[in-house]
C-alpha positions in Angstrom: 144.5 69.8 131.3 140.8 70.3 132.2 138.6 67.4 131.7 134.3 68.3 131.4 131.6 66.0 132.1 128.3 66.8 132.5 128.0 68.5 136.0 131.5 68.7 136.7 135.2 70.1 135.8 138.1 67.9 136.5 141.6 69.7 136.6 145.1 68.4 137.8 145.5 69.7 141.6 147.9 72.4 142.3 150.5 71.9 144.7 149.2 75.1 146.3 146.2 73.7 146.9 147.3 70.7 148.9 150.0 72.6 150.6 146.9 75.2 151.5 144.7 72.6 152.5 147.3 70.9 154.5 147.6 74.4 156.6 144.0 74.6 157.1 140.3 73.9 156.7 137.5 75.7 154.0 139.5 78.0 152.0 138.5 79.3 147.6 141.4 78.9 145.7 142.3 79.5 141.8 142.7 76.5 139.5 144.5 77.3 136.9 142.7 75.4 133.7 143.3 75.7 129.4 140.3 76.4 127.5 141.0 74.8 124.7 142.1 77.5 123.2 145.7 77.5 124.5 145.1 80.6 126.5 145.3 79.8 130.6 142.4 80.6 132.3 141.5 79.9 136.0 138.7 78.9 138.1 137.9 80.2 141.3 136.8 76.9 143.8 135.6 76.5 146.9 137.4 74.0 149.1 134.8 72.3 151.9 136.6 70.9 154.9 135.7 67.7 153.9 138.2 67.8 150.9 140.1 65.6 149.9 138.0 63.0 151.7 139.1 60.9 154.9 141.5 58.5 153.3 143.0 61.2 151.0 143.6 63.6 153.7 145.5 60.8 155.2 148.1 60.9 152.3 148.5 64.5 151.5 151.8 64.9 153.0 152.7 61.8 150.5 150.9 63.9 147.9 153.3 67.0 148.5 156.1 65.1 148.6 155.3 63.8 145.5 155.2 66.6 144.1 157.8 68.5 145.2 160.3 65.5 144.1 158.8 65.0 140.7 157.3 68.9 139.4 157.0 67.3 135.9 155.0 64.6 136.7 151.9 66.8 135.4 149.3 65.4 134.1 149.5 61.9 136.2 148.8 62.9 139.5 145.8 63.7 141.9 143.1 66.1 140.2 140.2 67.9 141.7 136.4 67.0 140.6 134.3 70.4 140.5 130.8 70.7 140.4 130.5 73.4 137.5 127.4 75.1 138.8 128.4 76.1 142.3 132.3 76.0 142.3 132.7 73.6 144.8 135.5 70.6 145.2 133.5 67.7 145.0 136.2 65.4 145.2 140.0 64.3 144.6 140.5 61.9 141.7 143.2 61.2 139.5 146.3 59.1 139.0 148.5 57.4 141.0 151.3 58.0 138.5 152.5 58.1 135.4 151.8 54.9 132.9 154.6 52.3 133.6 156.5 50.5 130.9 154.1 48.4 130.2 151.5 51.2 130.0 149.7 50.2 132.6 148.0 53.4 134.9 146.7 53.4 138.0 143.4 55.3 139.1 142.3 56.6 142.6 139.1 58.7 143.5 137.2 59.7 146.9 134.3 61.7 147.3 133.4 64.2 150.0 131.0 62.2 151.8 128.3 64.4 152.2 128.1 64.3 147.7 128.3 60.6 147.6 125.6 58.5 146.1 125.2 60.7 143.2 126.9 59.5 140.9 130.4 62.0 140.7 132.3 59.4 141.0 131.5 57.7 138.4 131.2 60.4 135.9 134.3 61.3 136.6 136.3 58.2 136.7 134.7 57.1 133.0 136.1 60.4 132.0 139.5 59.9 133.3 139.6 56.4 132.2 138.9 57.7 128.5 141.0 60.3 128.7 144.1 58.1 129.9 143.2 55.7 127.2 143.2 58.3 124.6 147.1 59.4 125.8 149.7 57.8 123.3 151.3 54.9 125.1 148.7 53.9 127.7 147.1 50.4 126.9 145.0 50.1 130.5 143.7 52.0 132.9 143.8 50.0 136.3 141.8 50.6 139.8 142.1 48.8 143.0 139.7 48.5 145.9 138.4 46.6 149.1 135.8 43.7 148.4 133.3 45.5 151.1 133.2 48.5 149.5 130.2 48.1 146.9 130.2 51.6 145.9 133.4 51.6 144.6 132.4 48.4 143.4 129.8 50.3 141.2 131.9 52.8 140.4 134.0 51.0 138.5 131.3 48.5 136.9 129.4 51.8 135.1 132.7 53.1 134.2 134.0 50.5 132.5 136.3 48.3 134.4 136.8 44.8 134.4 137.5 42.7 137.6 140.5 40.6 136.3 142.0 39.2 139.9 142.8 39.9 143.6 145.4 40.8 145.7 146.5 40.5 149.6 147.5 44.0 150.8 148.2 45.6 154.2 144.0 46.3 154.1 143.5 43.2 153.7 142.3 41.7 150.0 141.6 44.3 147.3 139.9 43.5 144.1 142.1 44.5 141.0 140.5 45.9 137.8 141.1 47.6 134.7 140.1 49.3 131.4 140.8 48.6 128.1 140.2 50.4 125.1 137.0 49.5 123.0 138.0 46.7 120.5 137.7 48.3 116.7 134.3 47.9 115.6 132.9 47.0 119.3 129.9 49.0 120.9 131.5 51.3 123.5 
């Protein structure tokens, strides 16, 4: 699965990667991505330090886990945002799992911090909110975060969530939200 916006590449996260970034700080590794064409190809990324980002660093052994339970659980898990021009892992995005029965899937991003406020985030969260939408089965995308954080807040306005509620968490409130797919005949 390879997902392209604009400036950046979007590609499920290899559990080599994590496991590599759980050993250590700045490394390059290969992604492996499809070209559309059905033939693998890879691409070679730069990892900062900063990667995955403070809160998702926090989770990575969750993230292994994970992934070591469930191997086929490709492509609903956490993805790495590249910025095409320079190679570089710009954040981690992707899903928090696969859609549920009622076809309900959850979304989570974080940007390094020093490439925040330009607008990664929410290129690639509309993309992966489309995409998700586009997979058979999925009726909503859904996204969750803190009422003080008005960035994410944005994020999810300009890529086309809804607020539709609240809930009390161990964080305290978090604002729910989701994504539906464009009524027929409505102006996307």
């Amino acid at each position: 699965m390879l997902i392209e916006t604009a400036r950046l590449l979007y590609a499920p996260t290899p559990l080599s990667v994590l496991r590599q970034r759980a050993r250590g700080a700045e490394f390059h590794a290969e992604l492996p991505v499809g070209n559309g064409s059905g033939t693998p190809s890879v691409l070679r990324v730069r990892f900062p330090e900063e990667w995955p980002g403070d809160d998702a660093l926090q989770v990575l052994p969750i993230w292994i886990a994970r992934r070591e339970r469930e191997p086929g659980s490709m492509p609903w898990v956490d993805g790495v945002a590249v910025l095409r021009a320079e190679r570089l892992a710009v954040g981690s995005l992707g899903f928090k799992g696969p859609p549920d029965p009622s076809g309900s899937v959850e979304v989570g991003y974080s940007i390094n911090r020093s490439m925040r406020g330009r607008g990664y985030a929410t290129e690639v969260v509309a993309a992966l909110g489309a995409w998700a939408l586009a997979q058979p089965g999925v009726r909503r995308v859904t996204a969750e975060c803190l009422p003080t954080n008005a960035a994410s807040i944005r994020v999810l306005e300009k890529s086309g969530f809804v607020r539709v509620g609240r809930r009390i968490s161990d964080a305290g409130i978090l604002l729910l939200w989701e994504r539906r797919p464009a009524a027929a005949g409505a102006e996307s």
